[in-house]
N, C-alpha and C positions, 0 to 999 in steps of 0.2 A: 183703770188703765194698768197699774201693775197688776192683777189678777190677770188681765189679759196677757200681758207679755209671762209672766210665769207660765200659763197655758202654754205660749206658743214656746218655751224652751224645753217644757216638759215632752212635747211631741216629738221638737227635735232629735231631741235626745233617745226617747225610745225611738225614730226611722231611724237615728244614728247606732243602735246599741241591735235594731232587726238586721240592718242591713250587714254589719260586720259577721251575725250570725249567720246569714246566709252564705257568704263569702268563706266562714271558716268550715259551712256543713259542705259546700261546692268542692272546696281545698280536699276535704276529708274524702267526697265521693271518690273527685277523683283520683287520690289517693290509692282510696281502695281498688278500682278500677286495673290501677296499673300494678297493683303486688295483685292482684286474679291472674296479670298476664303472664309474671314473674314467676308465682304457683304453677301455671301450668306451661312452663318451659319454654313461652314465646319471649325470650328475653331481648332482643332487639325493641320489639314491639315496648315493650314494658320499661327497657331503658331511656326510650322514644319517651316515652310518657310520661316517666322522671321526670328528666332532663328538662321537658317543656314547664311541665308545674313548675320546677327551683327558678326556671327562666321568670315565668309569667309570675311568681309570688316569692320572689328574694325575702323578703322581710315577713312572710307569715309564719306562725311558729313551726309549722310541716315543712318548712325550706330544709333545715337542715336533714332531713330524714330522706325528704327526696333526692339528694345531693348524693348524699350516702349510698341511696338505693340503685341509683341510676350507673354509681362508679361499679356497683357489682353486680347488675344487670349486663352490662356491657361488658366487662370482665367474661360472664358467663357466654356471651356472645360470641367471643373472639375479637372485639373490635378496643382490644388494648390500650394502643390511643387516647381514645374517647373515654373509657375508663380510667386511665390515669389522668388525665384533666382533671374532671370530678374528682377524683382522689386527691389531688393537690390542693382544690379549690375545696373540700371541705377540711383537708386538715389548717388550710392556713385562715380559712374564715371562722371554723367551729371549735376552736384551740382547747375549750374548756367540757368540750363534750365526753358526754359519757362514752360514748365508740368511735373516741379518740384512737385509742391502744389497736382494735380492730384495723382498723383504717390502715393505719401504720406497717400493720403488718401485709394489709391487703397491697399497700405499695409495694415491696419486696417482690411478690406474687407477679404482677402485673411486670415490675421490669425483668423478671426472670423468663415470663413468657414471652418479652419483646425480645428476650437474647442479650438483653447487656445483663451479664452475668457478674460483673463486677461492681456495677452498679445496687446490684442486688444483691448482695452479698453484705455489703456496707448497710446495708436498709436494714437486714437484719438481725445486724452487729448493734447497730442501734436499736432496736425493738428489744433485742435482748438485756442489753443495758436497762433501759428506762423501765422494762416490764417485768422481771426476771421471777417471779410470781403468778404471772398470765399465765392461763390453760392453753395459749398456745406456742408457750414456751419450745414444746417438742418439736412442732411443726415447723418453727420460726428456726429452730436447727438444725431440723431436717433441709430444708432449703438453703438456708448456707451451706452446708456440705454440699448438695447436690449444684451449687454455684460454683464453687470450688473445683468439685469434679469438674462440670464441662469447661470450666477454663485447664485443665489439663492439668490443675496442683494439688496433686495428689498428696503431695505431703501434709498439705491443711484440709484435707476432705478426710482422710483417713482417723484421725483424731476425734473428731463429729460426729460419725459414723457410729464410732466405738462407744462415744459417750451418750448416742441417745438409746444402742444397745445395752449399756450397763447402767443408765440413771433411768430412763424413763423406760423401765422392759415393760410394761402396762400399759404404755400408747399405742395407738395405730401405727406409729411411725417406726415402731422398735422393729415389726416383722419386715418393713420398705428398707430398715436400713440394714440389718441382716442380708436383705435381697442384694441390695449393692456393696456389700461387703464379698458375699460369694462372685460376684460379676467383675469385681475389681481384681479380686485371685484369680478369676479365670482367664482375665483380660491381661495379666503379670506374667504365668503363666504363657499363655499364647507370645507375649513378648519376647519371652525369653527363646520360647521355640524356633521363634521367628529369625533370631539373634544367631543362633545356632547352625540355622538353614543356610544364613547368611555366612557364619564362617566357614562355613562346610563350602557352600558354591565359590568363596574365596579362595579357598583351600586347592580345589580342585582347580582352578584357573591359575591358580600358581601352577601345579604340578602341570598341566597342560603346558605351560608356557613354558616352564621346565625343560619337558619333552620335546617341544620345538625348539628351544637351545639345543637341546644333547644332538636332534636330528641334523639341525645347520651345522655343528661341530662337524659332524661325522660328514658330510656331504664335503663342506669343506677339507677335509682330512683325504677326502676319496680325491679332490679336485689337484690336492697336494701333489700326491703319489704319482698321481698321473702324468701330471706335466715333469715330475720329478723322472719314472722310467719315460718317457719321450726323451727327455734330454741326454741320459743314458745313453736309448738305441741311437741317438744323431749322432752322440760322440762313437761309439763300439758300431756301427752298420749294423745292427742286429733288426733281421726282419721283426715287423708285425707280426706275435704272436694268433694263430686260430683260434678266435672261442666262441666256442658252443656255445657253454651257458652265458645266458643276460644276468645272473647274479650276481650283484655286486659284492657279494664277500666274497666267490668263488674268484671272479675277477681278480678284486682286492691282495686274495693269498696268492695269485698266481703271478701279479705285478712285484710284491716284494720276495718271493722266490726267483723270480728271472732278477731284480734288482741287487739283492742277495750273493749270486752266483756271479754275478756280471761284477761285483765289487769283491768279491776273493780272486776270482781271474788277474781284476786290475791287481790286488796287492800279494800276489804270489808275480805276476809279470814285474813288480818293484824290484821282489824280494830278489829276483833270480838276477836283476837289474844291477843290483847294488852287491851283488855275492862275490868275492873274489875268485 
């Protein structure tokens, strides 16, 4: 009887010890499967394929790999979102993982593609901190800078720039950040141009308005005169002048010449008034 029951654990044990193996060679297939799709560019497809394995086997030892693979499958997608999911969900389940550090920085990544720029920027102020020996130290500064840039603060982008040009001149990121060192001049530059264009077109609408003062002055001045010799001819009977010309200066000299003469008359007609 015990030999029998030994027989029958021993059987169990090996369907128990086949059947795992099957499940972890299936895991593995398709595993492989989905980095074929990821290799050759169909990364939707291949994210799809993650995604499902970590779904259908959380606890096999491929979950965290699929996890991982799936946030940067989808990353490569365009489907950000769906990316950073997985990206949270494997840094906060896989804490102790080897492509912890990766990961962390792939966060950054993703929230700088979604546009929150400040959010990103923070990510990887922290990656820097906690990794500051990681090979992707450059990169990881090179995106903070360029987080900085698109939020317009240029005064903490500018620093960043300079320093992955002067510490790390041997990365790929030294010649990017060069690139937007010159773009950033040209962009200062053009500002200033702009600035310039601006006080100039100010400039000019002042003196225009200017002009249209000095013009209303003088209009008004002409309006003066006028009604000034009319009052004149009402007091002296003195006809309406003939004139030819429509010029108003021509006009103008000829009203305070007749105004002129009509006011020496009056004060010679005083003088002779008051003469004994």
């Amino acid at each position: 009887m015990k030999k029998k029951l030994l027989i029958v654990c021993f059987l169990f044990l090996n369907i128990t010890f086949v059947l795992y193996a099957e499940i972890s060679t299936a895991a593995l297939d398709e595993f492989t499967r989905a980095f074929d799709l990821f290799k050759k560019g169909d990364f939707r497809a291949a994210g799809a394929s993650f995604a499902s394995l970590y779904t259908a086997r959380p606890k096999d030892e491929i979950a965290a790999d699929s996890c991982f693979m799936a946030a940067q499958a989808y990353f490569n997608a365009g489907d950000y979102p769906t990316a950073y999911r997985f990206c949270e969900e494997f840094i906060w389940s896989y804490a102790d993982h080897a492509n912890i550090p990766d990961m962390e920085f792939q966060r950054g990544r993703i929230l700088f593609k979604m546009g929150h720029f400040k959010d990103a920027s923070s990510a990887f102020s922290v990656f820097l901190e906690k990794y500051p020996h990681n090979p992707l130290c450059p990169s990881a500064l090179f995106w903070k800078a360029e987080s900085f840039y698109h939020l317009g603060d240029i005064a903490q982008a500018l620093p960043l720039f300079n320093e992955i040009k002067e510490n790390y001149p041997d990365s790929d990121k030294a010649s990017l950040a060069v690139w937007r060192l010159t773009v950033m001049g040209l962009e200062a530059r053009e500002a200033m141009y702009l600035r310039l264009v601006e006080f100039e077109m100010g400039k000019n609408n002042t003196q225009e308005f200017e002009k249209m003062q000095r013009e209303a002055y003088l209009e008004q001045r002409y309006l003066r005169h006028y009604y000034f010799l009319k009052s004149l001819r009402a007091r002296s009977d003195i006809a309406e002048p003939s004139v030819e010309s429509n010029n108003k200066l021509d006009t103008l000299l000829d009203a305070k010449k007749r105004a002129l003469d009509l006011l020496v008359s009056l004060v010679n007609a005083y003088l002779e008034g008051i003469s004994p």
